[in-house]
NUPAGU-205167 format. One record per residue (C-alpha): residue in three letters; x, y, z. Coordinates in steps of 0.2 Angstrom, whole numbers, plus 5000, padded with zeros to 4 digits. Example, Ala and Ser with C-alpha at 12.3 -4.5 7.8 and 13.67 -1.06 7.14 Angstrom:
BEGIN
{node ALA; {5062; 4978; 5039}},
{node SER; {5068; 4995; 5036}},
***
This chain:
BEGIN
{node UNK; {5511; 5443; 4764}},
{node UNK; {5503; 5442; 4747}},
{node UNK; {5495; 5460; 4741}},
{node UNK; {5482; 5462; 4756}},
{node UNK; {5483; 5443; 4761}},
{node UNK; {5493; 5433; 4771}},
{node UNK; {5499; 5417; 4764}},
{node UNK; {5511; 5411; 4778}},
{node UNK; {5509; 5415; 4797}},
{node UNK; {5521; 5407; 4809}},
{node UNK; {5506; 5405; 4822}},
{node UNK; {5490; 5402; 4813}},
{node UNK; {5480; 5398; 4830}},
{node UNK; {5487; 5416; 4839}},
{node UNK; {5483; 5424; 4824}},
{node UNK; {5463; 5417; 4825}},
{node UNK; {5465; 5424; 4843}},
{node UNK; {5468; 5441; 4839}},
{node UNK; {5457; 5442; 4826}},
{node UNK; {5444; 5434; 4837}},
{node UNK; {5449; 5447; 4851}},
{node UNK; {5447; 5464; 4842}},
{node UNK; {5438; 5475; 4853}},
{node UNK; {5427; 5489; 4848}},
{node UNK; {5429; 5499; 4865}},
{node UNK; {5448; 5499; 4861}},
{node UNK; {5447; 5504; 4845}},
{node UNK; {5436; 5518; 4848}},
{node UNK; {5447; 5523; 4863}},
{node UNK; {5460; 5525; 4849}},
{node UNK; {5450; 5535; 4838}},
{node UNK; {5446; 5548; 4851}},
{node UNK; {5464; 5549; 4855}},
{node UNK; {5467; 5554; 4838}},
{node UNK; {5454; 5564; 4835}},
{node UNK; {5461; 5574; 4853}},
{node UNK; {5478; 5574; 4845}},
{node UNK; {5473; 5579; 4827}},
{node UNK; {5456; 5589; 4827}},
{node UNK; {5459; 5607; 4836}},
{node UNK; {5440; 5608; 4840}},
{node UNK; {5439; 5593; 4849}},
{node UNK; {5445; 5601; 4865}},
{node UNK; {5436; 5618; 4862}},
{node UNK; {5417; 5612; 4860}},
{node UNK; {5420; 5597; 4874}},
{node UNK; {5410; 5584; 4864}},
{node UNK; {5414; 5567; 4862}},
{node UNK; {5413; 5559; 4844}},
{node UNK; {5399; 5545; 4841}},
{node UNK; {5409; 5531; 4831}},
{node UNK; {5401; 5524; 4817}},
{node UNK; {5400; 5516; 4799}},
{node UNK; {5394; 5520; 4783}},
{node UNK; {5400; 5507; 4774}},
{node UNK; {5410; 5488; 4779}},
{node UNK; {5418; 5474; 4773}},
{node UNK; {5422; 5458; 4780}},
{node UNK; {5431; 5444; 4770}},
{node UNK; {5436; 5424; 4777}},
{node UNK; {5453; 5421; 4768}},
{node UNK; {5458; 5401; 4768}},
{node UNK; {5474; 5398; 4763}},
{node UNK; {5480; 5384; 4754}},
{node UNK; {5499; 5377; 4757}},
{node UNK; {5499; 5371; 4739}},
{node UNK; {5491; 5380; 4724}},
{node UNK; {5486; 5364; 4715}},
{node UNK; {5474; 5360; 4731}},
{node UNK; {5462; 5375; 4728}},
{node UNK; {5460; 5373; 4709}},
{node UNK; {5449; 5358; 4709}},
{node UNK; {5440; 5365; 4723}},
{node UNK; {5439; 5381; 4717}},
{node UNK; {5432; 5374; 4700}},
{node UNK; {5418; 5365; 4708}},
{node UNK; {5413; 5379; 4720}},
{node UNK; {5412; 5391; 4704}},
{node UNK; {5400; 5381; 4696}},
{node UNK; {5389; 5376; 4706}},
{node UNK; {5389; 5397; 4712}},
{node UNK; {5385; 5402; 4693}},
{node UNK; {5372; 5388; 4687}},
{node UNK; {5363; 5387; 4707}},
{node UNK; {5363; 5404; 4713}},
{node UNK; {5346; 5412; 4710}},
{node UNK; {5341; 5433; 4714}},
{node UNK; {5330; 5426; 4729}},
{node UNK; {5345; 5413; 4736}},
{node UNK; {5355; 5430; 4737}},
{node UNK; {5341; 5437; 4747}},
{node UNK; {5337; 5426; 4759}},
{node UNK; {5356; 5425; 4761}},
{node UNK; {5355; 5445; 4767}},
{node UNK; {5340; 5440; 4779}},
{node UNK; {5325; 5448; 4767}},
{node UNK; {5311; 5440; 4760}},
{node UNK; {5308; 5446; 4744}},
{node UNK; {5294; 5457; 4738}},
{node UNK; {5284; 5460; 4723}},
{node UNK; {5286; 5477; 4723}},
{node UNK; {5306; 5479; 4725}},
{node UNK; {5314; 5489; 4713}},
{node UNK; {5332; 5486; 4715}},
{node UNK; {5345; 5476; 4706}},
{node UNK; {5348; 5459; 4710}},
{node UNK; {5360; 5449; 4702}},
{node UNK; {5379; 5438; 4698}},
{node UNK; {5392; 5441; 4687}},
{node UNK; {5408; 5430; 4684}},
{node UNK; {5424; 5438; 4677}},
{node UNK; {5440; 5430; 4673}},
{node UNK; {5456; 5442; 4676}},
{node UNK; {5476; 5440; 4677}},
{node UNK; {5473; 5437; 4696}},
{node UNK; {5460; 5423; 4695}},
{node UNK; {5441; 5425; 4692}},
{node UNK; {5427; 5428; 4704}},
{node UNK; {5408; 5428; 4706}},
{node UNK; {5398; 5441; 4712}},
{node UNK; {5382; 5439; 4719}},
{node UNK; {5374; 5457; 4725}},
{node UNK; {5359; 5466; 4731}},
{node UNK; {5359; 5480; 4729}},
{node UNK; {5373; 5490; 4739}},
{node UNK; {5378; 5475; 4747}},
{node UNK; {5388; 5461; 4739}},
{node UNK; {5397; 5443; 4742}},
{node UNK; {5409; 5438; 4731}},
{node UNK; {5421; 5424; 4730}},
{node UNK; {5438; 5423; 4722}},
{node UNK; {5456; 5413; 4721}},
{node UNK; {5468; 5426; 4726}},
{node UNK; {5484; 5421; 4717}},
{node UNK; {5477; 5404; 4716}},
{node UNK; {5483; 5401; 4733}},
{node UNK; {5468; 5409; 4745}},
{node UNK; {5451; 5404; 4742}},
{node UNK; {5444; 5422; 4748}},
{node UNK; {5426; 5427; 4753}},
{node UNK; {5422; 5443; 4755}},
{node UNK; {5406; 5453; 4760}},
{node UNK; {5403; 5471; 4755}},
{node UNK; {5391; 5482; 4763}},
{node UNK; {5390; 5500; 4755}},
{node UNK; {5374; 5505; 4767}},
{node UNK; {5374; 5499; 4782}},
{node UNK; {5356; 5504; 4785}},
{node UNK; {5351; 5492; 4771}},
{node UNK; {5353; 5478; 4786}},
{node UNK; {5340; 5486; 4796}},
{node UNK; {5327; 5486; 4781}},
{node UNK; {5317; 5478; 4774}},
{node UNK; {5313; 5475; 4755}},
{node UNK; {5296; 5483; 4749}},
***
């Protein structure tokens, strides 16, 4: 493990298959244990908690075995994200369909670090950037800071 990524996994496949398994009705089994365990009033009012987010993220790690693999590529995918990526290809990307009368920010902005550089493309409070994690993961990432923004639409 790299940071928050991994780099080398013995089974990639029975990885996939976890990931791909993750249940919610487990998890929120685990949650209500904890908040029994943990939370003194849990037992006193009798109530069961309702599970839910206010904010997610979701990022597609691909992982090169060799570092000089991802740079050419990595080029190439920056580029064509700075010079074609336009406010309403962001947008239609979220599911919306612009309006004249939206008032939020829509935009991209590409920064070089010590890690790597990464573009940003957001909306709003939800963004999608891409980035070359220690020049070895090509990483994708989605950000949601308002879930509710996914069940609106633009005015």
């Amino acid at each position: 493990m790299m940071d928050n990524a991994f780099i080398n996994i013995d089974d990639w496949g029975k990885a996939q298959k976890m990931s791909n398994n993750l249940s919610i009705e487990k998890l929120h089994k685990r949650l209500n244990a904890f908040a029994e365990k943990y939370c003194p009033v849990y037992k006193v009012f009798k109530q069961k908690y309702h599970w839910s987010i206010m904010q997610c993220e979701y990022s597609t790690d691909i992982v090169f075995k060799k570092q000089e693999a991802l740079k050419p590529l990595y080029d190439q995918l920056i580029a064509k994200a700075i010079h074609s990526v336009k406010p309403e290809n962001i947008i239609t990307f979220l599911g919306k369909k612009m309006h004249g009368k939206y008032e939020g920010e829509t935009g991209n902005n590409y920064h070089v670090r010590i890690e790597g550089s990464r573009i940003k493309h957001s909306m709003g409070k939800v963004s999608i950037k891409m980035y070359d994690k220690f020049a070895h993961i090509l990483r994708i990432e989605t950000i949601v800071n308002n879930v509710t923004f996914l069940n609106t639409t633009l005015r």
